[in-house]
Legacy VTK file of the C-alpha trace (Angstrom):
# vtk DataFile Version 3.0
C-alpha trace
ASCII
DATASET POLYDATA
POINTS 252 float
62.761 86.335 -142.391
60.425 89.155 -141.842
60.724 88.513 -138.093
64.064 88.424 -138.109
64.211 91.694 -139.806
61.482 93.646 -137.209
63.585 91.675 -134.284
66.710 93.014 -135.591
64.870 96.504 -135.757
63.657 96.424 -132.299
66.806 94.972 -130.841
68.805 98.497 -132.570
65.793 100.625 -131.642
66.610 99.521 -127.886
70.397 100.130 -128.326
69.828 103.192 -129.706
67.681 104.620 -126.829
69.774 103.069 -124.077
72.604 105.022 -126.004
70.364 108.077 -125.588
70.038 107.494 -122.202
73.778 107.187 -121.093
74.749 110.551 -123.113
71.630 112.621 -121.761
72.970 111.149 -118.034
76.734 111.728 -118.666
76.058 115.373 -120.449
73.927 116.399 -116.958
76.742 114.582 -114.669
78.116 117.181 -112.514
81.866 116.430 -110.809
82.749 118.709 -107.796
86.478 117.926 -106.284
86.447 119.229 -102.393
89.093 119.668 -100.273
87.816 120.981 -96.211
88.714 120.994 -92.778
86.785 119.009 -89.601
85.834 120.812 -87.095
84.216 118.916 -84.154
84.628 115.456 -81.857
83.334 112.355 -80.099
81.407 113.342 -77.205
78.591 110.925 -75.347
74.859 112.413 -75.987
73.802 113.906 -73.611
76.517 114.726 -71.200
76.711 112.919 -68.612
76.577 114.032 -64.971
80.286 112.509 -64.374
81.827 114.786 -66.222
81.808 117.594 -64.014
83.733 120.165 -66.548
85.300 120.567 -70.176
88.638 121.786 -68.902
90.291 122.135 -72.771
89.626 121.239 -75.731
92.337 121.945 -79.071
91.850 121.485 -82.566
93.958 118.788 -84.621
94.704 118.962 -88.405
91.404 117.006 -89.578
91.673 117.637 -93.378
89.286 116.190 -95.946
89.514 115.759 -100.298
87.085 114.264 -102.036
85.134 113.623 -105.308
81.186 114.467 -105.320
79.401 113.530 -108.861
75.789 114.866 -108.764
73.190 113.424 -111.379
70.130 116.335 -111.720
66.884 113.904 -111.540
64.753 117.280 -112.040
64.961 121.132 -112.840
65.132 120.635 -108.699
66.148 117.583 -107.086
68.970 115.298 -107.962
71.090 112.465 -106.309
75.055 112.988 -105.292
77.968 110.037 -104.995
81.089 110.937 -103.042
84.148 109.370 -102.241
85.927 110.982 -99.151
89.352 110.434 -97.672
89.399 112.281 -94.122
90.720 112.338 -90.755
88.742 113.433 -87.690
90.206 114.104 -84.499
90.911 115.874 -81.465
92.441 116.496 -77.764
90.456 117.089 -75.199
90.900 117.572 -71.416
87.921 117.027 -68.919
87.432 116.616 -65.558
85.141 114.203 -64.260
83.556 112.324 -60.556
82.621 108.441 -60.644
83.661 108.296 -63.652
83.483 104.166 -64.920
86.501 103.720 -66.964
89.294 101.330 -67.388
92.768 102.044 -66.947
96.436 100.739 -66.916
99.027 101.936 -63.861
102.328 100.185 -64.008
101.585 96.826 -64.649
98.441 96.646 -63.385
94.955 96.684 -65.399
92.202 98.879 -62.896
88.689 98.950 -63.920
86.716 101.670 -61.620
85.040 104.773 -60.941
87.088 107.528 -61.318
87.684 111.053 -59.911
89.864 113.422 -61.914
91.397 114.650 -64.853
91.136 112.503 -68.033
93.200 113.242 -71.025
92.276 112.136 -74.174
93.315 111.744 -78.005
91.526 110.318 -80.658
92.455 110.805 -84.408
90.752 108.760 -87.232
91.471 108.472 -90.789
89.173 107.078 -93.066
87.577 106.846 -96.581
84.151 108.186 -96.203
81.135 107.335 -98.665
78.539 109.782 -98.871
74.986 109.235 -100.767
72.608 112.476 -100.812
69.461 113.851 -101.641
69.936 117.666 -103.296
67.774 120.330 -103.729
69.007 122.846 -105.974
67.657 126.587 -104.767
69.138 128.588 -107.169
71.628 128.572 -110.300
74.796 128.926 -107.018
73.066 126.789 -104.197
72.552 123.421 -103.608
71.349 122.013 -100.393
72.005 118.271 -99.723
71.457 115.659 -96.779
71.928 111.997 -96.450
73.595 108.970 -95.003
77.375 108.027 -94.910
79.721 105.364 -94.669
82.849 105.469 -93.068
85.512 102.993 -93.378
88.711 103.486 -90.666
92.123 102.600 -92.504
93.774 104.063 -89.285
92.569 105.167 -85.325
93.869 105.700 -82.324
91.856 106.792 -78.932
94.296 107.371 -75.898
94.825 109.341 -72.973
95.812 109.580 -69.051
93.609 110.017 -65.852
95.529 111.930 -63.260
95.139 114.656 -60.315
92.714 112.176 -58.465
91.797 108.575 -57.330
90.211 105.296 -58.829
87.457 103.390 -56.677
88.458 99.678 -57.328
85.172 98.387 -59.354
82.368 100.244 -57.183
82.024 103.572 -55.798
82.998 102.458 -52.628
85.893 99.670 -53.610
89.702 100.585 -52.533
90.934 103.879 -53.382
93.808 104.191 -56.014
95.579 107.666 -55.735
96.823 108.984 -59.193
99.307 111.887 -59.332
100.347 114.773 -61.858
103.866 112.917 -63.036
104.650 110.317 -65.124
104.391 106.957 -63.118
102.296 108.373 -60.599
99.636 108.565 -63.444
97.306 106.119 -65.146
96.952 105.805 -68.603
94.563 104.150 -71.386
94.756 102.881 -75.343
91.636 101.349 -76.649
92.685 102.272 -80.444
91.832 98.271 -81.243
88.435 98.150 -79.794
87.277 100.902 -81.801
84.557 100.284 -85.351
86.139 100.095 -88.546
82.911 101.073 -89.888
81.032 104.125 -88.854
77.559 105.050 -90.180
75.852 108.120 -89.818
73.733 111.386 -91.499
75.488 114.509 -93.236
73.239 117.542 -93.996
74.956 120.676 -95.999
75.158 123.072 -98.788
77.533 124.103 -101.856
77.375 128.033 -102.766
79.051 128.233 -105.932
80.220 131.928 -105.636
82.903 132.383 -108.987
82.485 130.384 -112.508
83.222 127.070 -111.264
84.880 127.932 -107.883
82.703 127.856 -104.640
82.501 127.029 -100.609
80.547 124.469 -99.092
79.550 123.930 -94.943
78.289 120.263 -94.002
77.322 118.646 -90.489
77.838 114.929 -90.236
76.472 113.238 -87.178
77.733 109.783 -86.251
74.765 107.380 -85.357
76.894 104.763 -84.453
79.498 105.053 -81.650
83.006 104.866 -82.366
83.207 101.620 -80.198
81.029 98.784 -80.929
77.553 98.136 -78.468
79.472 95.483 -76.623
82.465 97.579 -75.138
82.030 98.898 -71.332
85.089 99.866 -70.457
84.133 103.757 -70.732
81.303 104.508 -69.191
78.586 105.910 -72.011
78.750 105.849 -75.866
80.796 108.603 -78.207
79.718 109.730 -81.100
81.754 111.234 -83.954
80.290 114.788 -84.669
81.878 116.786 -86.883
81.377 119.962 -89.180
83.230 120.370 -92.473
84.392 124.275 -94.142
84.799 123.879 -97.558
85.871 125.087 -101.202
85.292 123.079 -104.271
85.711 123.511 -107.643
82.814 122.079 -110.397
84.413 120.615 -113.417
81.185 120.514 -115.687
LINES 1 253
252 0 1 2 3 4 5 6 7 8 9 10 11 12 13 14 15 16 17 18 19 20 21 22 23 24 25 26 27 28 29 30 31 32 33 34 35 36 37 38 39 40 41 42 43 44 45 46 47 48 49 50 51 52 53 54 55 56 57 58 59 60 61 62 63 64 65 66 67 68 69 70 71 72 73 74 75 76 77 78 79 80 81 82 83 84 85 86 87 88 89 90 91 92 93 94 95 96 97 98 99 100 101 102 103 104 105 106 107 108 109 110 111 112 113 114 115 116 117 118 119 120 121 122 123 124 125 126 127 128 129 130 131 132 133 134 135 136 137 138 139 140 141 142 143 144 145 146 147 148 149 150 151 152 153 154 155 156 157 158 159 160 161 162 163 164 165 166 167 168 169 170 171 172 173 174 175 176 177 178 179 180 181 182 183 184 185 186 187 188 189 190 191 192 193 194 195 196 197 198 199 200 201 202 203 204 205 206 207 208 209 210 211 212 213 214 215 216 217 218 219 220 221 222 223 224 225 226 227 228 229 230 231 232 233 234 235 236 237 238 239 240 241 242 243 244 245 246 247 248 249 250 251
């Protein structure tokens, strides 16, 4: 009986500080909602020698909203949960010599080096997971960093090569001419070969600058490319890089 009894005690001691716990870690919970704008693209690191020239290159509405809760670990550090929905894109226009790249004219598939203009479009819309280290500097600034996951719902990566000539699959294989008009052109649409998973690193900071109201700037670098090890039919590998303006407002 008396064992009983001391079990029993134990067993509501435990309860009791496991209640503790979950108040003290929901009462320091912090909840930030975010909405921002991405500013950036998929480029190949470095850049290559075949693209001679950026010619153009024009922002597209890449909006993000989001949910951040932070958990304070210490006075300093803490650990931060997000779940993202996003889009990332862009339009670019570059101008490139022996360029490897396939492409579709009329109804036939080429697969070459290329000399030209290349028009391209990619847009990407995804749900974005974020898990981050933070380092709170003062009572208004937190600084953050860590990796992401990024799952597509919906991509597309498409474009045109024109103004120049294809070599048939060396750099000395027959020459395809490619004009400035519509059938005279090539064009390209890998949208199904891309990842429907990206990972990479996001680095930032929040700057709470009215009551609960405040702006944030992040970086998040892609260290996966948007197509998967296995594709060659462009030439190197692009990564997503993009930079994210901010406001956000902290409910507790």
């Amino acid at each position: 009986m008396r064992k009983n009894i001391i079990t029993i005690g134990i067993m509501m001691l435990a309860f009791g500080m496991v209640g503790n716990v979950k108040a003290g870690v929901l009462d320091s919970l912090q909840l930030r909602a975010r909405v921002g704008y991405n500013i950036g693209g998929t480029a190949p690191i470095p850049m290559p020698e075949t693209i001679r020239s950026i010619d153009s290159y024009t922002l597209t509405p890449s909006f993000m909203v989001g949910v951040d809760a932070l958990l304070p670990l210490s006075p300093k550090w803490g650990i931060s949960l997000g779940v993202h929905f996003e889009n990332k894109g862009m339009d670019g226009d570059v101008t490139t010599k022996s360029y490897q790249m396939e492409v579709v004219k009329g109804n036939s598939k080429l697969s070459g080096r290329f000399t030209g203009h290349v028009s391209q479009q990619v847009k990407q819309w995804m749900l974005t997971i974020p898990v981050q280290a933070t380092l709170q500097l003062s009572q208004k600034v937190t600084l953050k960093g860590g990796p992401y996951l990024s799952m597509l719902t919906s991509k597309t990566f498409s474009g045109i090569a024109s103004d120049g000539y294809l070599r048939e699959g060396n750099p000395t294989g027959a020459k395809i001419l490619m004009g400035n008009k519509e059938g005279e052109w090539a064009t390209y649409d890998f949208d199904d070969d891309m990842r429907n998973l990206q990972f990479g690193l996001g680095i930032g900071a929040d700057w709470q600058v009215y009551k609960s109201i405040g702006v944030s700037a992040d970086l998040n670098w892609g260290l996966t490319g948007i197509f998967p090890g296995n594709f060659k039919a462009i030439e190197q590998t692009l990564y997503p890089i993009y930079g994210t303006i901010g406001v956000f407002y902290r409910f507790k």
